[in-house]
mmCIF entry with sequence, helices, sheets and N, C-alpha, C, O atoms, coordinates in Angstrom:
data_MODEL
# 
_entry.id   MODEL 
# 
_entity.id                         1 
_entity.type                       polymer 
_entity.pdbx_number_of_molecules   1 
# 
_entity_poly.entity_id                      1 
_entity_poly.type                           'polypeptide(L)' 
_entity_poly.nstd_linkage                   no 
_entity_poly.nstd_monomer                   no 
_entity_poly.pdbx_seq_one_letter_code       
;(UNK)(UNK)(UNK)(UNK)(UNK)(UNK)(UNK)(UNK)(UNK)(UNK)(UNK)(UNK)(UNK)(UNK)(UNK)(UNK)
(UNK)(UNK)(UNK)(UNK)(UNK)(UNK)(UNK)(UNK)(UNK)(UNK)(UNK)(UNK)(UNK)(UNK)(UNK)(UNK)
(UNK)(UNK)(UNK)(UNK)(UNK)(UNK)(UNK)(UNK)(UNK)(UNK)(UNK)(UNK)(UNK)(UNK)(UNK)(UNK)
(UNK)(UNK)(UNK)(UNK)
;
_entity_poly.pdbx_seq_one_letter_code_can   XXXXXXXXXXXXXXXXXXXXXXXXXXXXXXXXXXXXXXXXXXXXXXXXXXXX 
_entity_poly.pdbx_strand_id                 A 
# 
loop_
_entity_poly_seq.entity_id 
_entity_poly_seq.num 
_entity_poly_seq.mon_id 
_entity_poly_seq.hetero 
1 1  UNK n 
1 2  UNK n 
1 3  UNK n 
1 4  UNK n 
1 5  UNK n 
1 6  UNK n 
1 7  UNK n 
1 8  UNK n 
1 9  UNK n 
1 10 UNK n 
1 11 UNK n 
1 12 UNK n 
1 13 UNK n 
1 14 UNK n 
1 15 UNK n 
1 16 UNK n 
1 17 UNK n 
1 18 UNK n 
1 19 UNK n 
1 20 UNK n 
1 21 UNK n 
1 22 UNK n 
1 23 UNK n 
1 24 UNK n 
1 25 UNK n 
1 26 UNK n 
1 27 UNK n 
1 28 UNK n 
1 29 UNK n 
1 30 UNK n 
1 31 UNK n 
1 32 UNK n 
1 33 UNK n 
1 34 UNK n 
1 35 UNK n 
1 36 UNK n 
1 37 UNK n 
1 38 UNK n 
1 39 UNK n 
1 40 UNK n 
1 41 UNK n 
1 42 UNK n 
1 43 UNK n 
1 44 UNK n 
1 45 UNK n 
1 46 UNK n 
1 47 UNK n 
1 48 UNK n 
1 49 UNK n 
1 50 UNK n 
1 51 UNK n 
1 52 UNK n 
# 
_struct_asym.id          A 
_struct_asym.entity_id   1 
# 
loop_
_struct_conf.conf_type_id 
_struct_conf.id 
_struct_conf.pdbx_PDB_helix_id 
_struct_conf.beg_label_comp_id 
_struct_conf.beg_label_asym_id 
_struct_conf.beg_label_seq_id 
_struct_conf.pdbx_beg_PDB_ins_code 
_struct_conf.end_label_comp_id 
_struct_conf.end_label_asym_id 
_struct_conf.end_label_seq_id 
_struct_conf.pdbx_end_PDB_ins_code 
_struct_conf.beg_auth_comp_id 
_struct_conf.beg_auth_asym_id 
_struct_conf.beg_auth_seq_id 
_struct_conf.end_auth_comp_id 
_struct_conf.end_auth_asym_id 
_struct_conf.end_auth_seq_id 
_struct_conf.pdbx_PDB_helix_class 
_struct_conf.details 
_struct_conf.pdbx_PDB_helix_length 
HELX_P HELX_P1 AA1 UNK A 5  ? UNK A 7  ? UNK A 5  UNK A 7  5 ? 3  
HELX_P HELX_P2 AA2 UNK A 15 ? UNK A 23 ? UNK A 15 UNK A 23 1 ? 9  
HELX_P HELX_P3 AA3 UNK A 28 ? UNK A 45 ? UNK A 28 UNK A 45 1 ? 18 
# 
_struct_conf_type.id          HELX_P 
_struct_conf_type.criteria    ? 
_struct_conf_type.reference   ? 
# 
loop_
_atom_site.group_PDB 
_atom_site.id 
_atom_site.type_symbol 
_atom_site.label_atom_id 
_atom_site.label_alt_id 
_atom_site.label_comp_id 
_atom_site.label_asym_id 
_atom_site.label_entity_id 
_atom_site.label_seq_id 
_atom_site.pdbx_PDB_ins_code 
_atom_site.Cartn_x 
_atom_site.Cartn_y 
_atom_site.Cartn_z 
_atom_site.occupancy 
_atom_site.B_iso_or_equiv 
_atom_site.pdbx_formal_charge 
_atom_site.auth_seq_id 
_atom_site.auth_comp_id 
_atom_site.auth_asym_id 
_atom_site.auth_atom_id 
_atom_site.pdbx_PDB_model_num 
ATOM 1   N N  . UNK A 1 1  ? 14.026 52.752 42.476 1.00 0.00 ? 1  UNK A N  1 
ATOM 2   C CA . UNK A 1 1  ? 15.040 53.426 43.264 1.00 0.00 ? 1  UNK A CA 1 
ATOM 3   C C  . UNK A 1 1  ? 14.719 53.191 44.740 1.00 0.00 ? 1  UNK A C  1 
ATOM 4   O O  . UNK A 1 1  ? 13.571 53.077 45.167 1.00 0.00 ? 1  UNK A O  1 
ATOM 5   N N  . UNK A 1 2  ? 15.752 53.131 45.432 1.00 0.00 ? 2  UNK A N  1 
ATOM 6   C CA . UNK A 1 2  ? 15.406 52.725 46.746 1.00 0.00 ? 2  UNK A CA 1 
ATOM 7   C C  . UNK A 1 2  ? 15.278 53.864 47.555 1.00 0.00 ? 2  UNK A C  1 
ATOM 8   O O  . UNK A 1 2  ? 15.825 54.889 47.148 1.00 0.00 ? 2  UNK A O  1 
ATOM 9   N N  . UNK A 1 3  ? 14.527 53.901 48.860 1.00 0.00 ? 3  UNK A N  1 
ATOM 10  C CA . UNK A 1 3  ? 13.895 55.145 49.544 1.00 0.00 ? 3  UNK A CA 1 
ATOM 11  C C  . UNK A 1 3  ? 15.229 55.344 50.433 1.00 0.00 ? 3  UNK A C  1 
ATOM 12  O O  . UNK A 1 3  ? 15.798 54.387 50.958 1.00 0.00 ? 3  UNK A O  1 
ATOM 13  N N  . UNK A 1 4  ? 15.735 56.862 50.570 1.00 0.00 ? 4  UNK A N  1 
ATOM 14  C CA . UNK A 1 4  ? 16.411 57.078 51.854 1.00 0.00 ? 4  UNK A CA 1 
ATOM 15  C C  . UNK A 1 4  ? 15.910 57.802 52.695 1.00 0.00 ? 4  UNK A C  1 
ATOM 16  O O  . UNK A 1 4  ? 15.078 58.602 52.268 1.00 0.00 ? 4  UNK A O  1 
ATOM 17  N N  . UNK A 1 5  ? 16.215 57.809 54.215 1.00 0.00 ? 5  UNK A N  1 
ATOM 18  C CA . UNK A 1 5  ? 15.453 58.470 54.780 1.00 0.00 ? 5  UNK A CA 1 
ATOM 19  C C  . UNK A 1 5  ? 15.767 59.950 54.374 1.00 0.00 ? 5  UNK A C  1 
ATOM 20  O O  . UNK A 1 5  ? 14.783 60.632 54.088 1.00 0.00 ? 5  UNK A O  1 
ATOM 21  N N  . UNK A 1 6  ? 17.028 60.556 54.306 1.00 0.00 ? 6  UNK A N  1 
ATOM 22  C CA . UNK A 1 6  ? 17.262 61.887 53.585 1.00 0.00 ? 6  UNK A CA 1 
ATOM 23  C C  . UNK A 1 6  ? 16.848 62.075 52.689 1.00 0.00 ? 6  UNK A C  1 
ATOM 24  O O  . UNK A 1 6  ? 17.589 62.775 51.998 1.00 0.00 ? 6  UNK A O  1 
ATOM 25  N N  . UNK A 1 7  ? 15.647 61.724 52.075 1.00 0.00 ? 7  UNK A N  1 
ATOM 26  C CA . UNK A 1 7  ? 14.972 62.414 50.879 1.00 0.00 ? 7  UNK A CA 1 
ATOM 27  C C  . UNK A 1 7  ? 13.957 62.654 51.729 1.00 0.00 ? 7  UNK A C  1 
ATOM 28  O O  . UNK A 1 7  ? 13.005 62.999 51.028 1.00 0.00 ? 7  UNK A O  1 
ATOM 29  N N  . UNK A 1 8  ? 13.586 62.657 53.101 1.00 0.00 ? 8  UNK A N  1 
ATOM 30  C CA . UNK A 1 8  ? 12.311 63.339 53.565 1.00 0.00 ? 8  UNK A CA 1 
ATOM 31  C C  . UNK A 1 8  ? 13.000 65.362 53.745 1.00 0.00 ? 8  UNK A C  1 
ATOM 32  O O  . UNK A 1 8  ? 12.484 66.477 53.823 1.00 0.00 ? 8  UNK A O  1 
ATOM 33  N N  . UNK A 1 9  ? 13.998 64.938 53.735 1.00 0.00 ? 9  UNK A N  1 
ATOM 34  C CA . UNK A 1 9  ? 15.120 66.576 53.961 1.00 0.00 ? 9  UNK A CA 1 
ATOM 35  C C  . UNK A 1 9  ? 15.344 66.959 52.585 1.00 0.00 ? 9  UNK A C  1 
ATOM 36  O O  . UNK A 1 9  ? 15.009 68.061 52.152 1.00 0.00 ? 9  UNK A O  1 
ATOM 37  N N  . UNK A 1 10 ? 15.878 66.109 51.927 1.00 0.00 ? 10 UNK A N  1 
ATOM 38  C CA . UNK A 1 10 ? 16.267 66.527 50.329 1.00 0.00 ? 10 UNK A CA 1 
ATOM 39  C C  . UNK A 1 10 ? 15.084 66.617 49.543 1.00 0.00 ? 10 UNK A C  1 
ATOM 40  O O  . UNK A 1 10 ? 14.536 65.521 49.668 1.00 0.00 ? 10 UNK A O  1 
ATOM 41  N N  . UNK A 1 11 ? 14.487 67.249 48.895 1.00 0.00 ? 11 UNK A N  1 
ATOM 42  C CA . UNK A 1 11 ? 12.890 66.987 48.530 1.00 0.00 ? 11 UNK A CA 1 
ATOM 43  C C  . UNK A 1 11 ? 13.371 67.843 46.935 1.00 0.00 ? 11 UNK A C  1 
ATOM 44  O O  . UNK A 1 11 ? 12.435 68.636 46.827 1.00 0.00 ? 11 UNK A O  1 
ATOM 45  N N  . UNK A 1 12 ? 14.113 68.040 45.944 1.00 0.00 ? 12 UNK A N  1 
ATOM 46  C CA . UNK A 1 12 ? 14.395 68.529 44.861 1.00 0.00 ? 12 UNK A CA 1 
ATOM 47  C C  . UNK A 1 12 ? 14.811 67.765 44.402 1.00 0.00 ? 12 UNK A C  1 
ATOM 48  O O  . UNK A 1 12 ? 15.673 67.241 45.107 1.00 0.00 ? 12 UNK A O  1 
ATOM 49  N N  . UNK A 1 13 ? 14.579 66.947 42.704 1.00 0.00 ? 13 UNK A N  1 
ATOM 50  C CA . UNK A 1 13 ? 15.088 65.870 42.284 1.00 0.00 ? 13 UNK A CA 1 
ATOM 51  C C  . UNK A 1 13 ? 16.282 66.678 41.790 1.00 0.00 ? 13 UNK A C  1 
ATOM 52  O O  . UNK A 1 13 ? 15.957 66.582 40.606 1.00 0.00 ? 13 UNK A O  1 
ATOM 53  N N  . UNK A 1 14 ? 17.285 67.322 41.748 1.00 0.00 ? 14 UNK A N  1 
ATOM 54  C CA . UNK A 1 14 ? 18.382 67.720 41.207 1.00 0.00 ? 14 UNK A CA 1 
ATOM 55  C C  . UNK A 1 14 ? 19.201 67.525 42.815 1.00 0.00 ? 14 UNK A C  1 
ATOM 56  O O  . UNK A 1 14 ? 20.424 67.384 42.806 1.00 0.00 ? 14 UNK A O  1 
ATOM 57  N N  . UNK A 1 15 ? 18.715 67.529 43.676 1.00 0.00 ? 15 UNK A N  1 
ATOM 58  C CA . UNK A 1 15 ? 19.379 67.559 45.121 1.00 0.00 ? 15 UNK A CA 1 
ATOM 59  C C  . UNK A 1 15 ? 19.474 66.227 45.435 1.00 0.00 ? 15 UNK A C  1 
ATOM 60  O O  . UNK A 1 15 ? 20.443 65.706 45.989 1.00 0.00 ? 15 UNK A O  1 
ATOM 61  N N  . UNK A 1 16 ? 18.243 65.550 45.003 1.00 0.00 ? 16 UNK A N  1 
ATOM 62  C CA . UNK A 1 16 ? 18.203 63.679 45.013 1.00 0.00 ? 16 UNK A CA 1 
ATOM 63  C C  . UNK A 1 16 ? 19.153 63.187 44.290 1.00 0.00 ? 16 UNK A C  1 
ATOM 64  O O  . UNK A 1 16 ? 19.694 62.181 44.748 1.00 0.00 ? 16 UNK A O  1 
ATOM 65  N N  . UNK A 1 17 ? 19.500 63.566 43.357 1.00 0.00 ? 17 UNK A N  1 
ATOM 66  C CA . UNK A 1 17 ? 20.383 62.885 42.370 1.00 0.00 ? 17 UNK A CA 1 
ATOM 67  C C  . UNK A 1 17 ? 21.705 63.216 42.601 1.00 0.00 ? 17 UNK A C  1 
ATOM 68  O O  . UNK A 1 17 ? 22.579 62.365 42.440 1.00 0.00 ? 17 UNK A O  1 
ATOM 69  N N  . UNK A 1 18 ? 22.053 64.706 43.073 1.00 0.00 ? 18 UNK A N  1 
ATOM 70  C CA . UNK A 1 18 ? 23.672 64.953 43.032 1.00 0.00 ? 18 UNK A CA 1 
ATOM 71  C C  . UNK A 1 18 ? 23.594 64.147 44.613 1.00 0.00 ? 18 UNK A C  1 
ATOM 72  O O  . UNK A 1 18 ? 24.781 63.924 44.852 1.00 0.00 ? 18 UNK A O  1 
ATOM 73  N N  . UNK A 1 19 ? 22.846 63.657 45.689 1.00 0.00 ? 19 UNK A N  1 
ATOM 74  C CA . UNK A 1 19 ? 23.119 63.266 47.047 1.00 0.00 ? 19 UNK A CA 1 
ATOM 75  C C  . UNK A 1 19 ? 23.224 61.489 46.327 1.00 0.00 ? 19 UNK A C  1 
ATOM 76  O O  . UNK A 1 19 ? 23.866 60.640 46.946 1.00 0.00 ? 19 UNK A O  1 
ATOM 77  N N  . UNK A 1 20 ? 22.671 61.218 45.295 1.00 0.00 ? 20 UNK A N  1 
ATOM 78  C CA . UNK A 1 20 ? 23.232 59.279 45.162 1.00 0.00 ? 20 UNK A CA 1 
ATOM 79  C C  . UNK A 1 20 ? 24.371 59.620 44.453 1.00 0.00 ? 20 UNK A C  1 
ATOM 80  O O  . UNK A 1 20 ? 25.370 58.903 44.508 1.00 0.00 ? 20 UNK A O  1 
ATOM 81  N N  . UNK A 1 21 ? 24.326 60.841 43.656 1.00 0.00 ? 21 UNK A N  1 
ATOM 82  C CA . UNK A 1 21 ? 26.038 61.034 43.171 1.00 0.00 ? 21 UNK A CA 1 
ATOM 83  C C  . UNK A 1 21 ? 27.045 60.784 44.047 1.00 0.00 ? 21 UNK A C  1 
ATOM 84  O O  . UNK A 1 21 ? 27.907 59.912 43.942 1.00 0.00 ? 21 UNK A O  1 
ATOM 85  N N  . UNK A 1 22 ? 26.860 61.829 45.183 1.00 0.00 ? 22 UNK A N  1 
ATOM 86  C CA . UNK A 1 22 ? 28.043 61.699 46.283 1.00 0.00 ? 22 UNK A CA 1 
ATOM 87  C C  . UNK A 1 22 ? 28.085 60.676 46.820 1.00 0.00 ? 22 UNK A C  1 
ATOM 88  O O  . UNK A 1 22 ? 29.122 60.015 46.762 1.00 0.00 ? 22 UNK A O  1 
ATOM 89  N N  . UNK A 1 23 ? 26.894 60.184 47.563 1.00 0.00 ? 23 UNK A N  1 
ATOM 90  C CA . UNK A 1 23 ? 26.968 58.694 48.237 1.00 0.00 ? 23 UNK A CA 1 
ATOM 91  C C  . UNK A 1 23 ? 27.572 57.663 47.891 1.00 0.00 ? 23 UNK A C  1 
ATOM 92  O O  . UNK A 1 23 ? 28.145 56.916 48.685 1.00 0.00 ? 23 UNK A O  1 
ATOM 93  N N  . UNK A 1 24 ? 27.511 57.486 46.548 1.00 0.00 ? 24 UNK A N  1 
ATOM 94  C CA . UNK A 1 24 ? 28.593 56.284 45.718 1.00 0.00 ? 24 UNK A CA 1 
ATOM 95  C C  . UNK A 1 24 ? 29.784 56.479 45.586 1.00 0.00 ? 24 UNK A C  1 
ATOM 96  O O  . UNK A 1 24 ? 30.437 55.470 45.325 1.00 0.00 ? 24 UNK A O  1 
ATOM 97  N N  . UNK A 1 25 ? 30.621 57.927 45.716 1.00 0.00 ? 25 UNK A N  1 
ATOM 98  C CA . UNK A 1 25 ? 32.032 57.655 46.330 1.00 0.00 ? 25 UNK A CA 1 
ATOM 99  C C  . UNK A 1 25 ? 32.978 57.384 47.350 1.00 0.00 ? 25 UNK A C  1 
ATOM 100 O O  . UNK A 1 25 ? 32.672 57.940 48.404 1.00 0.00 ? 25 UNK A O  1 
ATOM 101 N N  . UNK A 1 26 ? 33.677 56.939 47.383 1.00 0.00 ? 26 UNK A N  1 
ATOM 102 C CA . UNK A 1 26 ? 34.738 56.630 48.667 1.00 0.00 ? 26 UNK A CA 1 
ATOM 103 C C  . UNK A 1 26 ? 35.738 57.468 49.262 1.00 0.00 ? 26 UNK A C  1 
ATOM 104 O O  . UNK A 1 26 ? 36.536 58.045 48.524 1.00 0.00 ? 26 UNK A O  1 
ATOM 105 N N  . UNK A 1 27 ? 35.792 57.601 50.461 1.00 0.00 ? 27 UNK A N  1 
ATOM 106 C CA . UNK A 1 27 ? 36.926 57.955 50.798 1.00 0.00 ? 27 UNK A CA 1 
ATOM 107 C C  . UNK A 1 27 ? 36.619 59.515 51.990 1.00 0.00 ? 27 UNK A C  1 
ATOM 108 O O  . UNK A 1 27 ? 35.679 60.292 51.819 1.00 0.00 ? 27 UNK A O  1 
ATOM 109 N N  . UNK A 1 28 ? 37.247 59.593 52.675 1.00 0.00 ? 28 UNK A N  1 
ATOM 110 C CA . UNK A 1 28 ? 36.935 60.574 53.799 1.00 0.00 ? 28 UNK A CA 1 
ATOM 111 C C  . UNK A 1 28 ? 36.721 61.842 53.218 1.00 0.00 ? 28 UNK A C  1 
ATOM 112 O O  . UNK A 1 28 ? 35.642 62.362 53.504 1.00 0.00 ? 28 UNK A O  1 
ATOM 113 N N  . UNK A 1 29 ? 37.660 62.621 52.296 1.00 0.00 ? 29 UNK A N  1 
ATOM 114 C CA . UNK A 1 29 ? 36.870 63.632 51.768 1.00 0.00 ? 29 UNK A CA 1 
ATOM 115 C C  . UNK A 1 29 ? 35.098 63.825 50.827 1.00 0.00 ? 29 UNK A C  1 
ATOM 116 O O  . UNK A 1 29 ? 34.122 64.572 50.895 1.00 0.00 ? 29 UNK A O  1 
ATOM 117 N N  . UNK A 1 30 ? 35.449 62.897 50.196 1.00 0.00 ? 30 UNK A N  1 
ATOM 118 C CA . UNK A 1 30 ? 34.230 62.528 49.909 1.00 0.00 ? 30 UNK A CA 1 
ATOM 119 C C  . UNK A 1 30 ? 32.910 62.460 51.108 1.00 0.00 ? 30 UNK A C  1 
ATOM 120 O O  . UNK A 1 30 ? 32.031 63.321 51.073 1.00 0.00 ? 30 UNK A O  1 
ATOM 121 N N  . UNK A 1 31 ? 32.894 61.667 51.849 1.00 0.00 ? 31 UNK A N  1 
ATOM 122 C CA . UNK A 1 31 ? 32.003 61.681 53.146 1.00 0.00 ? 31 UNK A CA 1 
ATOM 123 C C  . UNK A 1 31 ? 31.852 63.025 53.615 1.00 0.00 ? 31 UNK A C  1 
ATOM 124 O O  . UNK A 1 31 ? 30.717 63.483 53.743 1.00 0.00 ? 31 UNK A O  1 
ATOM 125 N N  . UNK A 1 32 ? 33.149 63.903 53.961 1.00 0.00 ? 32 UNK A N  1 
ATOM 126 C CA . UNK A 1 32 ? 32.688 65.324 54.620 1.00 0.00 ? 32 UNK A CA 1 
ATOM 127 C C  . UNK A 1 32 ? 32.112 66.052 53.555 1.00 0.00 ? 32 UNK A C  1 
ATOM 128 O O  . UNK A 1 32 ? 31.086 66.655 53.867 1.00 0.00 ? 32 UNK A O  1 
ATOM 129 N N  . UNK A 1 33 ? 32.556 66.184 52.172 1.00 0.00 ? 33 UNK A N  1 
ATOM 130 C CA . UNK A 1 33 ? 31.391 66.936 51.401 1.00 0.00 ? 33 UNK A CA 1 
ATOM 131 C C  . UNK A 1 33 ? 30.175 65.825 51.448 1.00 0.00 ? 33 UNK A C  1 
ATOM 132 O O  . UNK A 1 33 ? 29.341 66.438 52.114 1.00 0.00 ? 33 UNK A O  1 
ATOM 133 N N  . UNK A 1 34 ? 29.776 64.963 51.234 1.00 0.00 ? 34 UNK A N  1 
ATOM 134 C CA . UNK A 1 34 ? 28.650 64.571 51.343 1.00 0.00 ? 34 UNK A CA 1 
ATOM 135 C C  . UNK A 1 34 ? 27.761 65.172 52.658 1.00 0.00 ? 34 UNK A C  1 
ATOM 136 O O  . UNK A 1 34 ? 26.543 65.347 52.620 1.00 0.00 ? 34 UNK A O  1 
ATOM 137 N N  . UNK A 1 35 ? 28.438 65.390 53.575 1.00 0.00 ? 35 UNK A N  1 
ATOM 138 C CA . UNK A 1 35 ? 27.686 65.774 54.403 1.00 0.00 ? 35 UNK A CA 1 
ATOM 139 C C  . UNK A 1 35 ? 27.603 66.945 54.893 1.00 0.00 ? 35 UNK A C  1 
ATOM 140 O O  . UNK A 1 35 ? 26.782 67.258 55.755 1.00 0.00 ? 35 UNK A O  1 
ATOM 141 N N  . UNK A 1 36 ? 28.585 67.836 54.308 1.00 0.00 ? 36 UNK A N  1 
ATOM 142 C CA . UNK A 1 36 ? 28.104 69.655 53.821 1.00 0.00 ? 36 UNK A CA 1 
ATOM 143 C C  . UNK A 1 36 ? 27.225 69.654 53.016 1.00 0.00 ? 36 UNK A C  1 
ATOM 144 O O  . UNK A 1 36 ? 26.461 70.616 53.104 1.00 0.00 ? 36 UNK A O  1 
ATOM 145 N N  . UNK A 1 37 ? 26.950 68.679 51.968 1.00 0.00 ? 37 UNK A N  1 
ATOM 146 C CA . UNK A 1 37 ? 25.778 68.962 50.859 1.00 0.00 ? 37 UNK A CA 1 
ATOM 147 C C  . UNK A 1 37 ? 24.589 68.503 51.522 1.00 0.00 ? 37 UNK A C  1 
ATOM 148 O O  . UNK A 1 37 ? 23.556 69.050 51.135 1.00 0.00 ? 37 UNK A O  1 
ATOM 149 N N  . UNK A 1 38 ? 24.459 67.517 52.547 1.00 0.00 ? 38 UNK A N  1 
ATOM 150 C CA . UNK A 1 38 ? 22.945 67.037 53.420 1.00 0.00 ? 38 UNK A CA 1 
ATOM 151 C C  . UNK A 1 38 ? 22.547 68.719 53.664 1.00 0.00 ? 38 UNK A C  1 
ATOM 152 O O  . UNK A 1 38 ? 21.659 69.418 53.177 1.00 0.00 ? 38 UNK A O  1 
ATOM 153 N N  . UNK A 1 39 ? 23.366 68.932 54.401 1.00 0.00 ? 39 UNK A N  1 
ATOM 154 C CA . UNK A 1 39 ? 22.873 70.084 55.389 1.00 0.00 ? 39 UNK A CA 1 
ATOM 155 C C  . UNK A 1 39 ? 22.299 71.437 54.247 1.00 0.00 ? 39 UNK A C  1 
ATOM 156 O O  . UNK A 1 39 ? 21.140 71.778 54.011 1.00 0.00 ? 39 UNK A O  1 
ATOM 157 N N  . UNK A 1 40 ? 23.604 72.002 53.694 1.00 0.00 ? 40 UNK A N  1 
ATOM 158 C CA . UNK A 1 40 ? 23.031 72.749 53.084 1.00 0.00 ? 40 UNK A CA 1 
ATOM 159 C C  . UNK A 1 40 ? 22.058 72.682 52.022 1.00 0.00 ? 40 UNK A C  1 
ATOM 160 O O  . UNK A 1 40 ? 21.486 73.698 51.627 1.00 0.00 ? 40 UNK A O  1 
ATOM 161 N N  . UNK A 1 41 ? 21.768 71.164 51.381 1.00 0.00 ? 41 UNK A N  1 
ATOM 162 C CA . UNK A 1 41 ? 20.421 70.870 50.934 1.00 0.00 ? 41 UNK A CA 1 
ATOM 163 C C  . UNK A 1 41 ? 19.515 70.900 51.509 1.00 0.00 ? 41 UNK A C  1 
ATOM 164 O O  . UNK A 1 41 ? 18.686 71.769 51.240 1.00 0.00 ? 41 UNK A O  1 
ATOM 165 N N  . UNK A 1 42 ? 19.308 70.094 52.409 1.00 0.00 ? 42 UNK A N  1 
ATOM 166 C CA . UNK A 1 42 ? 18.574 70.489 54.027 1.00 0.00 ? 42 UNK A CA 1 
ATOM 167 C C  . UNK A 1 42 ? 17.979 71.630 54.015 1.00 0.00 ? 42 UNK A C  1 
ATOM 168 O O  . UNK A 1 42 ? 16.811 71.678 53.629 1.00 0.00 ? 42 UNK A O  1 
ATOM 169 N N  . UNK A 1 43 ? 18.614 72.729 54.412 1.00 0.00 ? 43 UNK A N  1 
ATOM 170 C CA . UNK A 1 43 ? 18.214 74.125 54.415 1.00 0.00 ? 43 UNK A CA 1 
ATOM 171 C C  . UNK A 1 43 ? 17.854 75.010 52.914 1.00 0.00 ? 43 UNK A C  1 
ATOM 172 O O  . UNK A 1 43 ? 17.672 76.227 52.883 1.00 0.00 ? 43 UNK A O  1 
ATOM 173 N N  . UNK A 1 44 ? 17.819 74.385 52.096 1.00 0.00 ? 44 UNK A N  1 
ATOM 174 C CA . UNK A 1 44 ? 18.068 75.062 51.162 1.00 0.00 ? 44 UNK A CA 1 
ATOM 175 C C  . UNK A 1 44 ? 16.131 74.402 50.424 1.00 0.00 ? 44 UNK A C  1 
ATOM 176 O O  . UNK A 1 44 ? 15.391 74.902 49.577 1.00 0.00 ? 44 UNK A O  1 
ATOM 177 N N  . UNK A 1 45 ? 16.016 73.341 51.150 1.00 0.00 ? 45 UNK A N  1 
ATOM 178 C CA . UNK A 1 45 ? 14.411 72.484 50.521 1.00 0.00 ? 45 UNK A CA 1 
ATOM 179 C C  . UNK A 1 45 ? 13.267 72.860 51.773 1.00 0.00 ? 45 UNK A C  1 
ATOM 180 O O  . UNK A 1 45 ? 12.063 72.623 51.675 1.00 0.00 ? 45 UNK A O  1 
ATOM 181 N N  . UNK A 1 46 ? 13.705 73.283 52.558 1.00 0.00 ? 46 UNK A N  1 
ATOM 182 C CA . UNK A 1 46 ? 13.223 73.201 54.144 1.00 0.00 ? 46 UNK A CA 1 
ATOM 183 C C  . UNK A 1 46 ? 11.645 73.661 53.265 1.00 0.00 ? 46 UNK A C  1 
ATOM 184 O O  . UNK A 1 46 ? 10.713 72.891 53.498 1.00 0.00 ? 46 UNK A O  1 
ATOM 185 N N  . UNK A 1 47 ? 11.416 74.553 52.543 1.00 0.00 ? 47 UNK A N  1 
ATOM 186 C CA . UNK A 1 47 ? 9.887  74.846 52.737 1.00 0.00 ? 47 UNK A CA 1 
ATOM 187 C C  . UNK A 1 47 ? 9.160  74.466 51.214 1.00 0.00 ? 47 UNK A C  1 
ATOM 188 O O  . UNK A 1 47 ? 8.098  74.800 50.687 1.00 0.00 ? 47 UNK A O  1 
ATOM 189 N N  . UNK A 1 48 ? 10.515 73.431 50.726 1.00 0.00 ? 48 UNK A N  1 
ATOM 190 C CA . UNK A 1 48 ? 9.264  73.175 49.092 1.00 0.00 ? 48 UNK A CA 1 
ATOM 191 C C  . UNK A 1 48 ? 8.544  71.697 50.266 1.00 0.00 ? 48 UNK A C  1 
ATOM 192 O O  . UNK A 1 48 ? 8.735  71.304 51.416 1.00 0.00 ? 48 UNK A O  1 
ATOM 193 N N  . UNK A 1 49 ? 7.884  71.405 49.363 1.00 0.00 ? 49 UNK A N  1 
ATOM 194 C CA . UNK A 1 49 ? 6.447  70.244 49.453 1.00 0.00 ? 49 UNK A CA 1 
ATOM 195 C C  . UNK A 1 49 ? 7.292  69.022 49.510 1.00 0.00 ? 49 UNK A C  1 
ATOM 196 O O  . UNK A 1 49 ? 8.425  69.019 49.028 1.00 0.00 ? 49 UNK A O  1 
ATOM 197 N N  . UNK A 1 50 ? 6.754  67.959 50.104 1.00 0.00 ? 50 UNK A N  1 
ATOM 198 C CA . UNK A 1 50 ? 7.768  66.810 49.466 1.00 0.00 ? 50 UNK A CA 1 
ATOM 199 C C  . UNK A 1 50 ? 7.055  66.089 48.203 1.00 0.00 ? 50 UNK A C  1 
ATOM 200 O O  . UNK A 1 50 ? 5.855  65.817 48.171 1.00 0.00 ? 50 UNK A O  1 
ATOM 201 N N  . UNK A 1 51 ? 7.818  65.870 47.350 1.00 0.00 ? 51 UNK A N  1 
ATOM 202 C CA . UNK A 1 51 ? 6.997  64.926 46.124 1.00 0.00 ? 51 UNK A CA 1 
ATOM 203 C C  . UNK A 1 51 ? 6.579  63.784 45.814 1.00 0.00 ? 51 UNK A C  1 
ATOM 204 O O  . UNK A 1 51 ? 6.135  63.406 44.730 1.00 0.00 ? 51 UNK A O  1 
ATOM 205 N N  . UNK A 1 52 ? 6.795  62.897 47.315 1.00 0.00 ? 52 UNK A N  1 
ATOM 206 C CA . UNK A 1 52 ? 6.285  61.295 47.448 1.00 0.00 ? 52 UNK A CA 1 
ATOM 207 C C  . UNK A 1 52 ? 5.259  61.338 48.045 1.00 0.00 ? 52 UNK A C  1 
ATOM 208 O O  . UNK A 1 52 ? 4.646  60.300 48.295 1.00 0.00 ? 52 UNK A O  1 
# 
């Protein structure tokens, strides 16, 4: 699997996986939830460990 830098923010493999979920669709709505889900993943991993 290839490294993104948002998995140093996303650090939950259920948060890793629904963020390559979103990433592989198209289209402008798509992009703005993708990037409500950064953030509030973001905040939501802020104090687990990272696992790499």
């Amino acid at each position: 699997m290839s490294q993104h830098k948002v998995f140093s923010f996303i650090k939950s493999p259920c948060g890793r996986a629904k963020f390559l979920e979103l990433s592989s669709r198209a289209g402008f709505l798509s992009k703005i939830r993708l990037s409500w889900f950064i953030v509030i993943a973001t905040l939501r991993d802020w104090n687990l460990e990272n696992p790499d």
